[in-house]
C-alpha positions as CSV (number, residue, x, y, z in Angstrom):
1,X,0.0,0.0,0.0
2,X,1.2,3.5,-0.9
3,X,1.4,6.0,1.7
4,X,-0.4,8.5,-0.1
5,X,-3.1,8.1,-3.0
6,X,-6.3,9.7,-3.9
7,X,-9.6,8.2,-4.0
8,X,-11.3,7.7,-7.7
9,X,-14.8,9.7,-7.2
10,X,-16.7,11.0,-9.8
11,X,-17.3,15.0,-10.2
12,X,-20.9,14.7,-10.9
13,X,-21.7,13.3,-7.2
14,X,-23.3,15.0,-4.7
15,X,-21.6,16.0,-1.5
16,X,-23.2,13.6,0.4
17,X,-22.8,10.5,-2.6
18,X,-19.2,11.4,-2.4
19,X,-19.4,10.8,1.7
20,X,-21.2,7.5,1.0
21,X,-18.6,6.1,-1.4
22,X,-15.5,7.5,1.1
23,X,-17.2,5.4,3.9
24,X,-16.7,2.2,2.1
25,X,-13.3,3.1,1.3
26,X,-12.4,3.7,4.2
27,X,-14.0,0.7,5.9
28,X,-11.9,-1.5,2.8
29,X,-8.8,-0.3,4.6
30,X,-9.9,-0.6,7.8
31,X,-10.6,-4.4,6.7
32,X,-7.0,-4.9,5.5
33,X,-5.4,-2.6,8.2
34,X,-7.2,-4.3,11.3
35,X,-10.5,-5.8,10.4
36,X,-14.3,-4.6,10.4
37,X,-17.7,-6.0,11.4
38,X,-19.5,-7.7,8.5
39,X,-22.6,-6.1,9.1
40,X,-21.4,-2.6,9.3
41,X,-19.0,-3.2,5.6
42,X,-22.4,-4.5,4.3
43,X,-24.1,-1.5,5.1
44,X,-21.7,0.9,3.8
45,X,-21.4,-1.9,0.5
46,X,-25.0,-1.0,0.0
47,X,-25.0,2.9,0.3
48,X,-22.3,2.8,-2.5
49,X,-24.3,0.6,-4.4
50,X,-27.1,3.2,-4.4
51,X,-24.3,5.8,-5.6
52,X,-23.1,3.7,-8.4
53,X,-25.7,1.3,-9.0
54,X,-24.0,0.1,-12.0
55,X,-22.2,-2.8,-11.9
56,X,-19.5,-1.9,-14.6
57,X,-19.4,1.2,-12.7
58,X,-18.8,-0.3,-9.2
59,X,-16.0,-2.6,-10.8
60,X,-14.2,0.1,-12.8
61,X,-14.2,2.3,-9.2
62,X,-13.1,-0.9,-7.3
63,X,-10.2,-1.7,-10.0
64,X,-9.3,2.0,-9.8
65,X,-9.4,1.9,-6.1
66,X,-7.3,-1.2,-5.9
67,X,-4.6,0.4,-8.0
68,X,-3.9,3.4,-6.0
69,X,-3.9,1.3,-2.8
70,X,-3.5,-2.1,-3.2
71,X,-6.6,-2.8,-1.4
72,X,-9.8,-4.3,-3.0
73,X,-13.4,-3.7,-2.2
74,X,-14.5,-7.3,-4.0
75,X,-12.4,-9.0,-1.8
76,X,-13.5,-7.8,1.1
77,X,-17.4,-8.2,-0.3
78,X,-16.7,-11.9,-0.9
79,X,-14.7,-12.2,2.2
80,X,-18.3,-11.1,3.9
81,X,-19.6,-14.2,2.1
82,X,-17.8,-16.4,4.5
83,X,-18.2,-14.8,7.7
84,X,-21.3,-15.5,9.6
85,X,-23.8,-12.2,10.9
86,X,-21.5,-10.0,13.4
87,X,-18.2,-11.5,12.8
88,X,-15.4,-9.7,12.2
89,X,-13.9,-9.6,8.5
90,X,-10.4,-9.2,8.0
91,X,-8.2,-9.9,4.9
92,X,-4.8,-10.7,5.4
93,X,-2.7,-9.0,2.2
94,X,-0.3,-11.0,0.5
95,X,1.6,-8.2,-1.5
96,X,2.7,-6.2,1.6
């Protein structure tokens, strides 16, 4: 993981869209970094969906993400797919 990076957002988003799409990257790092509570990532998954409803969208963003940080928002969505309700998800990066 770099130090520094930007997140990718999109100009046309509203203030608050913009919020919503920060919270799940931040809760992605917080995943890698020292882990985060299914239930909450899954909330936060599904406000960004409502942002970028598009799946092409979500991956391009996710891909994006993933190059600037070296974390990835699929893999901690299919992560949650394993973890039972309230557990804790954490994903151990190989690259670092």
């Amino acid at each position: 993981m770099q130090d520094s990076y930007s997140y990718p957002l999109d100009e046309n988003w509203t203030q608050d869209e913009i919020v919503k799409v920060i919270d799940l990257y931040n809760m992605v790092e917080k995943a890698y970094e020292s882990g985060v509570n299914r239930e909450e990532f899954l909330q936060k998954y599904r406000s960004f969906q409502q942002v970028v409803p598009m799946m092409m969208e979500q991956k391009r963003l996710d891909k994006e993400f993933e190059l600037e940080s070296g974390y990835s928002i699929y893999q901690v969505f299919k992560k949650c797919r394993t973890v039972k309700n309230n557990g804790k998800v954490r994903i151990q990066n190989e690259n670092r």
